[in-house]
C-alpha positions in Angstrom: 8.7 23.0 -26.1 12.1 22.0 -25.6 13.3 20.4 -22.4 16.9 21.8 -21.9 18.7 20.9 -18.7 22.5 21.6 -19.6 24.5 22.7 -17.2 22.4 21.3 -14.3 23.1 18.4 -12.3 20.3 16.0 -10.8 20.3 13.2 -8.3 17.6 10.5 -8.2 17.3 8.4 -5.3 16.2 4.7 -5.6 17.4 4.8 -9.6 18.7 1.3 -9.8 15.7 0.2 -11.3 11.8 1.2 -12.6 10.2 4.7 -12.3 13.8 6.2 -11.0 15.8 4.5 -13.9 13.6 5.9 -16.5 13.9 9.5 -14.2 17.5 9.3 -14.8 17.3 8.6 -18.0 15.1 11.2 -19.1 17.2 13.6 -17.1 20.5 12.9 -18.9 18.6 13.2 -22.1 17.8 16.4 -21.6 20.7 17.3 -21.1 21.4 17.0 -17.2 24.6 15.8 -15.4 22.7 12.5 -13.4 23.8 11.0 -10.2 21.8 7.8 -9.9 21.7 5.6 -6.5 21.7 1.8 -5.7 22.1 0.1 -2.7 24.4 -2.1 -3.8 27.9 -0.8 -6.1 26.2 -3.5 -8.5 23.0 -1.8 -8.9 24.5 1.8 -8.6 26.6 0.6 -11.4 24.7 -1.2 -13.6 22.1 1.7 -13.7 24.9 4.4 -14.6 25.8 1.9 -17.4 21.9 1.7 -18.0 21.6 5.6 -18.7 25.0 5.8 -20.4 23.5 3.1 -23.1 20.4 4.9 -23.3 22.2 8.6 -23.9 25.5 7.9 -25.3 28.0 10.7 -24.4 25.9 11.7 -21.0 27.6 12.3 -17.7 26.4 10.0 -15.1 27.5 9.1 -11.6 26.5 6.0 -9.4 26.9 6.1 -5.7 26.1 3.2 -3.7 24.3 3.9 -0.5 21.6 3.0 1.9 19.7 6.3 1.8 17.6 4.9 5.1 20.5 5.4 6.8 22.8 8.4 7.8 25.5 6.7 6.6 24.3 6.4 3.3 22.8 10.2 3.4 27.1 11.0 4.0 27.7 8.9 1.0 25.6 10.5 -1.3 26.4 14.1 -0.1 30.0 13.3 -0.4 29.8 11.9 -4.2 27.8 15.1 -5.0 28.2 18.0 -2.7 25.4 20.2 -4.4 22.7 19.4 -7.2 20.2 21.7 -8.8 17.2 18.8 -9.5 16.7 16.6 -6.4 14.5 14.0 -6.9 13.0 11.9 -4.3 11.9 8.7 -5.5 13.2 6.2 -3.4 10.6 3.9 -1.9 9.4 0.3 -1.0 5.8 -1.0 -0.9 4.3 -4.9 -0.4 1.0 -6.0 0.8 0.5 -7.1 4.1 -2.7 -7.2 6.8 -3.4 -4.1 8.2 -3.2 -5.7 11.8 -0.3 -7.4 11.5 2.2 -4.9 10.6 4.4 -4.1 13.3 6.0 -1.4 14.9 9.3 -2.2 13.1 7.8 -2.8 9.8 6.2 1.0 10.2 9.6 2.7 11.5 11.3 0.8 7.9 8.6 2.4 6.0 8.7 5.7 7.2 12.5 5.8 7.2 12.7 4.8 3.5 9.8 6.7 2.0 9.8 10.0 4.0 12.9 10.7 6.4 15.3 9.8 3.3 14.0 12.2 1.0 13.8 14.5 4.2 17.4 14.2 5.1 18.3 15.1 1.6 15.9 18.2 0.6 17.0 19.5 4.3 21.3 19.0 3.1 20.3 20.4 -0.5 17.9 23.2 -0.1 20.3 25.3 1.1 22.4 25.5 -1.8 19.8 25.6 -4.0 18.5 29.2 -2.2 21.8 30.8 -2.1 22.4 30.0 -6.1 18.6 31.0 -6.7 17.5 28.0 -8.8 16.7 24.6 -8.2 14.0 21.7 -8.5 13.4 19.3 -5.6 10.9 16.7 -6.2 8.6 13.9 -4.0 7.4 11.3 -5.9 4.5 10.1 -4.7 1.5 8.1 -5.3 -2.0 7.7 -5.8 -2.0 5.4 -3.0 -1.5 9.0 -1.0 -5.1 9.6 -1.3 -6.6 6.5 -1.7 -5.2 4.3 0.8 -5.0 0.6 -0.5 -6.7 -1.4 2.2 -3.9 -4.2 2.2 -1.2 -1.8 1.9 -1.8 1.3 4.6 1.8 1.2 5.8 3.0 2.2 2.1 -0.1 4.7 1.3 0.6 6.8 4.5 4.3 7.2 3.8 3.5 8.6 0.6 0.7 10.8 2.3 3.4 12.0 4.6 5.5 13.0 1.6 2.1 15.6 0.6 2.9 17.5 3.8 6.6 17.7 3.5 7.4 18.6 0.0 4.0 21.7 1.0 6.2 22.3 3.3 9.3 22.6 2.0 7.8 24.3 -0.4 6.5 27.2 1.5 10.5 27.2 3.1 11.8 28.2 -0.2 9.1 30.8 -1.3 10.7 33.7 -3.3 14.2 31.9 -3.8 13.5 30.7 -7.4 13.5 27.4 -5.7 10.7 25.1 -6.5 9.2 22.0 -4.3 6.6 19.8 -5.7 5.2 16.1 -5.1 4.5 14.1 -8.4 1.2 12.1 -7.9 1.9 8.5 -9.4 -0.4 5.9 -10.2 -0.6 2.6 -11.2 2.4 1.7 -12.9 4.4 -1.2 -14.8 7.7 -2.0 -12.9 9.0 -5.0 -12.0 7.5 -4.8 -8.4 4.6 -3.8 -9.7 4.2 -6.7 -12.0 5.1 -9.6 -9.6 2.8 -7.7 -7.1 -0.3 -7.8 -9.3 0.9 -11.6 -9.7 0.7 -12.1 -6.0 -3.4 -10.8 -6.6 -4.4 -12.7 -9.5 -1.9 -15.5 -10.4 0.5 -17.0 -12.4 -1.3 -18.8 -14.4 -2.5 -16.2 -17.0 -0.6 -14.7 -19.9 0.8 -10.9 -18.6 -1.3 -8.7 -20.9 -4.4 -10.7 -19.3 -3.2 -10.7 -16.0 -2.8 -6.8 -16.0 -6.3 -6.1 -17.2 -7.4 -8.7 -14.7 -5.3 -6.6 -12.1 -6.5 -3.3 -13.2 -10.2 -4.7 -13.2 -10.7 -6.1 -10.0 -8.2 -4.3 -7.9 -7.8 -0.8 -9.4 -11.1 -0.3 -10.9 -11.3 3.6 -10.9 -8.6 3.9 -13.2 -9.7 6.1 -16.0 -6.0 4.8 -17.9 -7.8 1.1 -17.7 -3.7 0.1 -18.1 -0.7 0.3 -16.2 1.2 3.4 -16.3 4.7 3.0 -17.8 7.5 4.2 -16.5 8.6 6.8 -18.9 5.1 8.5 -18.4 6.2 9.3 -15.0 9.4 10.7 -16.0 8.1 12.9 -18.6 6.2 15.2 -15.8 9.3 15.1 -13.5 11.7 16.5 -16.4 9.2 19.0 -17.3 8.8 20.3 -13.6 12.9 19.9 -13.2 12.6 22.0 -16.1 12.9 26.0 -16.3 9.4 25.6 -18.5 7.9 25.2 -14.9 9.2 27.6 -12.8 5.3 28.6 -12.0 4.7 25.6 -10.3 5.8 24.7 -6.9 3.6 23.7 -3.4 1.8 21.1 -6.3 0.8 17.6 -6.2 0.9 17.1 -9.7 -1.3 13.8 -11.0 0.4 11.4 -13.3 -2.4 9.1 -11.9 -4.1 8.2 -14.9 -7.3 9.5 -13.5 -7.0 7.0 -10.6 -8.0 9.5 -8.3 -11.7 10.3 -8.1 -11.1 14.2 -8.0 -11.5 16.7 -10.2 -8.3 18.9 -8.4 -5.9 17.5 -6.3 
């Protein structure tokens, strides 16, 4: 199967770095036009220099902009008035004690991981309907399903996101428009790394600290590894794909079997 996205253009949130940068760059290689997004014009930048290196001769955009905010949403929709791949990926986790987080701390988490990707599906979806095509994408995570006990701020957000890319979904039934959340699990980013640091140490060389990690603190793992990045993106290019215009309303698992279920 060939992956061709020519002619198409896709913005991915949160692509400065990790799972979105290797979104982005799958994208462009496929063919799309790629708006990627920073918070920072440095980070926007450097990424849209990142996928240019990676696929010479790609079109790519970066727009700086605090997508938590409605300032930022204006941004974005202003550098790129209409797109026909949306993908939802921006996000922040850390651990914390169940009982201490606050009230603030839960409004951050819920603006970042749900109402962004809210604000932008409901300033997209439109356009996508009236042309009859387009892909609009959550990603997600295992943590969705099996809430992490030092980390139930993060897992509900992404639980949230379950509901709202259903129901989006069921909002664009019979336009050609398709809305799906990609299940996530365990995987190697830089946050990811120093996280599983914060758990077992400094002290032990990385390739022993991650099976250390994945051991004691992600046990059901069927992968037994950390997911890399480019795994995830592989599943989102296929679904931004024409190759999976049968599929929308889906949590799709890129879990690595971390998820004790035989369907989703």
């Amino acid at each position: 199967m060939r992956i061709d996205l020519d002619g198409r253009r896709a913005l991915v949130t949160g692509s400065a770095q990790g799972i979105g940068l290797a979104i982005a760059r799958t994208l462009a290689a496929c063919g799309a036009a790629v708006v990627v997004n920073g918070r920072s014009e440095e980070t926007a930048q450097r990424a849209a220099a990142d996928v240019r290196e990676h696929v010479p001769g790609c079109d790519v955009l970066g727009v700086a902009a605090d997508l938590a905010t409605d300032e930022g949403t204006a941004a974005v929709l202003d550098a790129a008035p209409h797109v026909d791949v949306l993908v939802n990926n921006l996000g922040i986790f850390s651990s914390a004690d169940p009982l201490a987080i606050d009230d603030a701390t839960w409004r951050r988490y819920f603006e970042v991981n749900v109402l962004a990707g809210v604000r932008l599906t409901r300033a997209y979806l439109p356009g996508m309907t009236e042309r009859g095509w387009g892909r609009v994408q959550f990603v997600g995570s295992d943590s969705a399903v099996v809430i992490p006990a030092e980390m139930i701020h993060y897992g509900v957000t992404k639980t949230a996101l379950l509901g709202v890319s259903r129901g989006f979904a069921k909002a664009a039934a019979g336009t050609g428009v398709t809305v799906n959340s990609v299940l996530a699990g365990p995987t190697h980013t830089g946050g990811v790394e120093a996280f599983a640091r914060e758990l077992v140490g400094d002290d032990l060389p990385w390739d022993e600290a991650q099976r250390v990690f994945m051991r004691e603190h992600r046990p059901q793992s069927l992968l037994q590894r950390l997911i890399e990045p480019e795994e995830i993106a592989h599943t989102v290019a296929y679904l931004a794909s024409p190759l999976a215009s049968a599929t929308t309303g889906a949590a799709v698992r890129v879990d690595g079997g971390y998820i004790d279920s035989i369907v989703p």
